[in-house]
N, C-alpha and C positions, 0 to 999 in steps of 0.2 A: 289785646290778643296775647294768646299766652300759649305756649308745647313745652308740654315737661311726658317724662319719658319713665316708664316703670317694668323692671323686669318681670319675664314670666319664666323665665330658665337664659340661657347666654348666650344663648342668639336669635331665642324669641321674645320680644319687645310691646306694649303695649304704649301707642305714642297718644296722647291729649292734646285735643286741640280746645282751649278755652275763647269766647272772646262776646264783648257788651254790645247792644244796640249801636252806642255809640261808633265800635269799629267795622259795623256794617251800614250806618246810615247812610253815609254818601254811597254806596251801592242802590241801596233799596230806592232814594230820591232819583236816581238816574235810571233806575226801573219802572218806576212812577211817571214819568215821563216818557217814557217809550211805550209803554202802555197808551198810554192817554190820546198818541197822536193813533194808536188801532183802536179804539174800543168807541164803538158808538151806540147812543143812547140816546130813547126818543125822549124830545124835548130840548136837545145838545146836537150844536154842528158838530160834524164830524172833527173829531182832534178837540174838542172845547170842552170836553168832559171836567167840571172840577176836580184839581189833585183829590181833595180830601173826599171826594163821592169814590174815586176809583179806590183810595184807600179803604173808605168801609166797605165796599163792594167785595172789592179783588185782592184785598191787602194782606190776607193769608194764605194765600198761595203765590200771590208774587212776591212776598217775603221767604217762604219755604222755599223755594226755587234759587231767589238768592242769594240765600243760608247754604244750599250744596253748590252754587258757582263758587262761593267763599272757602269751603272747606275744600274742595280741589284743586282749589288756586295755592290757598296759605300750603298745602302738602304739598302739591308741586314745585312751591319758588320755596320753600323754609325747609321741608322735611328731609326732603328727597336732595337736598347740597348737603345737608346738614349729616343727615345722618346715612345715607346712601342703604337705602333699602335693597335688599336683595328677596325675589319673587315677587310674586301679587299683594300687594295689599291688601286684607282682610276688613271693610267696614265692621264693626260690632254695636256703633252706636251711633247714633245722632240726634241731638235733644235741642229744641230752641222753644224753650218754653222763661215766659217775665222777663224777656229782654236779655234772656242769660243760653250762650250758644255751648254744648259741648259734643265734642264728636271725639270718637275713639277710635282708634286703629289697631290690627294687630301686626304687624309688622316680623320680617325676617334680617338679623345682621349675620353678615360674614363670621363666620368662625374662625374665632385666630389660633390657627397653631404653625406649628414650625414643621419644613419638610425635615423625613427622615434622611438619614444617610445614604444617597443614590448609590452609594460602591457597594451598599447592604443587599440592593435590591436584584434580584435574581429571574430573569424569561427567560425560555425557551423557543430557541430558533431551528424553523424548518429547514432543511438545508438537503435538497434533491435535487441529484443530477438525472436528467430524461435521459432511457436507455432506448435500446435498437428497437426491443421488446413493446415497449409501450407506445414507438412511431407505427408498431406493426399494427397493433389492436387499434389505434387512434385508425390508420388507413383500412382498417377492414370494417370499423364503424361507417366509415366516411362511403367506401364503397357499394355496404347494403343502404346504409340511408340512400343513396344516389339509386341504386338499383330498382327493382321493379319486381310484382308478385305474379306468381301463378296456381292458379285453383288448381289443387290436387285431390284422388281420391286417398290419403292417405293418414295414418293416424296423426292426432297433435301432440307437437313435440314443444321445444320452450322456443325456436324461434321460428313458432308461426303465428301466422293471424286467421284469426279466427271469429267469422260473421255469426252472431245469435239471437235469437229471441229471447228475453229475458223476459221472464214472466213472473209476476209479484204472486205467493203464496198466501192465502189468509189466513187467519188462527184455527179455522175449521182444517185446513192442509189443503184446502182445493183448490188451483192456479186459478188467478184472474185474468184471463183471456181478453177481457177489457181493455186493462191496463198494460199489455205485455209493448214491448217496444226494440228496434231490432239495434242491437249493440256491435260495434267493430270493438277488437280485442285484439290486441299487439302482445303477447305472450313476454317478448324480451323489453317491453316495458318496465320499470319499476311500480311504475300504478297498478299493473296488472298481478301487482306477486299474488294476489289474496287469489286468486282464480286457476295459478298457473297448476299448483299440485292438484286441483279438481278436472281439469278440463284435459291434462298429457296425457295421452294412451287412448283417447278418444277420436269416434270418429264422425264424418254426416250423418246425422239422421240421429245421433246419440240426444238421448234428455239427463242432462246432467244437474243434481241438486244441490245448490251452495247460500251457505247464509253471508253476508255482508253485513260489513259493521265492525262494532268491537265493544266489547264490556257488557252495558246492559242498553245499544244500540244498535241489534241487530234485525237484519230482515231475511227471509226466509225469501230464492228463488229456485225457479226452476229454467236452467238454460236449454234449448234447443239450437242444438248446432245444424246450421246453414249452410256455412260453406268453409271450407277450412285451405287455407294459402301458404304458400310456403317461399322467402325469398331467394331472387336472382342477384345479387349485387351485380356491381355493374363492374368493364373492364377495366383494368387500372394501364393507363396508358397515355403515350407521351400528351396525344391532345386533352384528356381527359385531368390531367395534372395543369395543363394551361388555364383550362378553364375553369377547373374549381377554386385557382390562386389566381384570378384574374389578371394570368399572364402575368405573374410576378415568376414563377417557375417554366422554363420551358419547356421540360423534360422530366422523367417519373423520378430521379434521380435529386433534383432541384428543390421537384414535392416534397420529396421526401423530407429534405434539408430544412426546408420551410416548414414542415410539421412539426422537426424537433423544433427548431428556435419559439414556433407558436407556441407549443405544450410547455416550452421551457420557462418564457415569459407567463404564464399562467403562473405556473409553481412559483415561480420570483415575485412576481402581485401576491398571492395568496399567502406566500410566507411573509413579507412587508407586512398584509395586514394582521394577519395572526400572532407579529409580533409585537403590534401594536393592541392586540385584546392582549396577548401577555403581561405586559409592560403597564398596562393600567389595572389592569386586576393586582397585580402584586403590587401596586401603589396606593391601591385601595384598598386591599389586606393589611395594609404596612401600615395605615394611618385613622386615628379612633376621635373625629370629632363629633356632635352634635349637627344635625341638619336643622336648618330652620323648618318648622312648619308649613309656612305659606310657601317657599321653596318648593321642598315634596308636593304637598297641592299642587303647583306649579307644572310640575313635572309628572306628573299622573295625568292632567289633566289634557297636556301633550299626546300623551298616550293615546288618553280617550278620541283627539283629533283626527291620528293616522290611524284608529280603527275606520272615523265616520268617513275619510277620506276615499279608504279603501272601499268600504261600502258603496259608494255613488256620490257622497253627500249626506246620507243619514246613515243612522246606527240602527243595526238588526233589532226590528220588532221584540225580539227575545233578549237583548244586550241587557242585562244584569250590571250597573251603574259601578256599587259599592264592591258585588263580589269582583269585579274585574279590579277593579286599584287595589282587593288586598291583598288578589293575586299577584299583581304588580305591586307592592308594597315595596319588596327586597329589591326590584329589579332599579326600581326608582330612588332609592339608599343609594345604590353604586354610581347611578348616571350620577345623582346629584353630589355626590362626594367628590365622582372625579372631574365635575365640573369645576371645583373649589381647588381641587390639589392640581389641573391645569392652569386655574388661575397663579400658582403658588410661581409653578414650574416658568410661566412666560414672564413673570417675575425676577427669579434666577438667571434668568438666559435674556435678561434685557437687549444686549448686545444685538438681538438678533434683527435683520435687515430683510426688510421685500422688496428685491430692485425688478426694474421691468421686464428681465430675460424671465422671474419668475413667472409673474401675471403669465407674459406671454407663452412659455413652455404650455402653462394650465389650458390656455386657450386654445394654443398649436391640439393637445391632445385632445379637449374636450371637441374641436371642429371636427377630427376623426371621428368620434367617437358616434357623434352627430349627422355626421354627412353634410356640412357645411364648411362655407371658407373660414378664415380665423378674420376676417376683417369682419364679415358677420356675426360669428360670435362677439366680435372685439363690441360693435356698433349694438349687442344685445346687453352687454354688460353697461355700456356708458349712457344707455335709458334706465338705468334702473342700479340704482347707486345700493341699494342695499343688498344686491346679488352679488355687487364688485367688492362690499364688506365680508358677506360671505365666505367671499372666494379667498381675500385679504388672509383670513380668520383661518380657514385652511390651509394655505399656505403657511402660515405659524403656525400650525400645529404640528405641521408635518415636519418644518425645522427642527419642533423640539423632539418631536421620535426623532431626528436625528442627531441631536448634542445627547440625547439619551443613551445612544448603541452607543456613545464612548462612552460611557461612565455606568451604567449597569452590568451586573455579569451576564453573558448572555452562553447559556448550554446550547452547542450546535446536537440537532437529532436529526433523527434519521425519520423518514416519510413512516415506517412501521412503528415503528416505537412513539413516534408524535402522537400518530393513531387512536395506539393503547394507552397512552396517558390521557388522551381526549374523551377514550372511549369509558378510561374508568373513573374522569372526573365527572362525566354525566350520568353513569350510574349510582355515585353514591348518595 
């Protein structure tokens, strides 16, 4: 048996695996034999089959069978110490033809490069303090959500709702009456913006015409307004502040104190993680190696899992295979790069320790999170040893964004200007 190794660029690989009758015969005679005690044949007690009948019988496919136990094995115990493949491995070939085995691989190796200079490296940090202002609109949300509607005769304005028939137009213009179906409409929705400047200034009894859609997926209806609501919020009061903070607040005053700290603890999570899409985007701009092939495959093909996932378990009738990964092409470049330059990073920061207050912090907050005790959790993680990897795996991650924020530059901004830089990195 033989693996010799032939480049196709420097970190895509083509591995060979050669090898004679001879380094698979003691397989195939111990296959012959397990066969022999199944296979019955009239004329032959059961198990009494001669070797050599089951050989000319069965002996090409229980050798081709074999020949792929062999070639998984030798890759598994030889390839995979040897040369530590990164992604899936790509069969390309497998030939066992006059006693001569050869099977081909395409294989993915690490890229070696070196990190750049972290003190080079420049994100941008959120940095908002929750004002009086924005406890007030949080409690006046909190109030109408809590509150209740009342049918009015009066026009629609943007915070009402609004009961309708929606009835499908056909290409001749004439409403299908068939198909009409009675819609509720929350005007201060965000889902509802496409409806909002149709439907304001309208009143009962109004047939209002709107198309839906966008680009060249539109549909033509026709709404009949029903019944038109307009809300009550509800009182904001000391019992009312009890019970919406499950008596964590006693008083409107308390609420209120508990709303900033909530909103506050938001924007501190959201800028955490924003600085961590910062902090990997510019480490991924900063660094120019080749990705393996089967890597990317690898990693697309992830992709293609949390669509089917999402889906139920299968993939939308209409899911376009190919167009979808080359739309994901780019998106899978970056995952798979900065999976390479975290490897680089947890490298660098060897030093770094997961002692059990961590585990448990993860736990403490994941049982919140959950609605479960942390022994629970604790007893869910120690069934299932690759969840506790997981989590291991996160927690070192989250280490290294933190040996990071010492050593990167980090721009503090302002919630407005984050914004506008967000806003104009997605339009261009």
């Amino acid at each position: 048996m033989d693996i010799s190794i032939q480049d196709i660029n420097s970190v895509d690989k083509e591995i060979i695996i050669t090898a004679q009758r001879e380094d698979l015969e003691p397989k195939f005679q111990e296959a012959y034999k397990k066969y022999k005690k199944q296979i019955h044949m009239p004329g032959f007690r059961p198990g009494k089959v001669p070797i050599n009948i089951v050989r000319k019988r069965f002996g090409d496919e229980i050798e081709q069978e074999e020949v792929s136990k062999y070639v998984q094995e030798v890759f598994e115990k030889e390839v995979v110490p040897e040369y530590e493949p990164v992604g899936e491995p790509q069969m390309l070939d497998l030939v066992w033809e006059d006693d001569q085995l050869e099977a081909k691989f395409k294989v993915g190796m690490r890229p070696e490069f070196e990190l750049v200079d972290l003190e080079k490296i420049e994100a941008d940090q959120l940095v908002h303090d929750v004002s009086d202002k924005e406890v007030e609109e949080e409690l006046e949300r909190v109030l109408e959500q809590q509150g209740n509607w009342e049918v009015v005769d009066e026009e629609i304005n943007e915070s009402s709702r609004v009961t309708v028939d929606a009835i499908p137009v056909g290409e001749d213009g004439e409403p299908d009456q068939e198909n009409k179906a009675e819609e509720v409409i929350n005007l201060n929705d965000d889902e509802s913006e496409q409806f909002r400047d149709d439907l304001i200034g309208h009143k009962t009894g109004d047939e209002v015409d709107v198309e839906i859609g966008h680009d060249d997926h539109t549909h033509d209806f026709k709404l009949v307004v029903k019944q038109v609501e307009k809300p009550h919020p509800a009182k904001l009061t000391d019992e009312f502040a009890k019970k919406q903070s499950d008596g964590e607040a006693k008083n409107v005053d308390e609420y209120k104190s508990l709303l900033k700290s909530r909103i506050q603890n938001y924007y501190d999570q959201s800028a955490g993680d924003l600085f961590k899409n910062e902090v990997v985007d510019s480490l991924v701009d900063a660094h120019n190696f080749e990705i393996p092939e089967v890597f990317m495959e690898q990693v697309l093909n992830q992709y293609v899992q949390r669509v089917q996932q999402q889906s139920g378990g299968e993939l939308p009738e209409s899911f376009d295979m190919e167009e979808f990964k080359e739309n994901m092409s780019e998106r899978a470049e970056h995952d798979a790069r900065w999976f390479f330059i975290n490897e680089k990073l947890q490298e660098k920061f060897d030093d770094i320790e997961i002692k059990p207050d961590d585990i448990d912090a993860h736990l403490t907050a994941q049982a919140a999170q959950y609605g479960v005790t942390v022994d629970q959790m604790r007893n869910m993680f120690a069934q299932n040893p690759q969840q506790l990897e997981n989590l291991r795996n996160s927690i070192r991650e989250d280490k290294v964004f933190d040996r990071l924020k010492d050593v990167v530059k980090i721009n503090e901004i302002d919630k407005e200007t984050y914004q506008k830089k967000h806003d104009d990195k997605i339009s261009k």
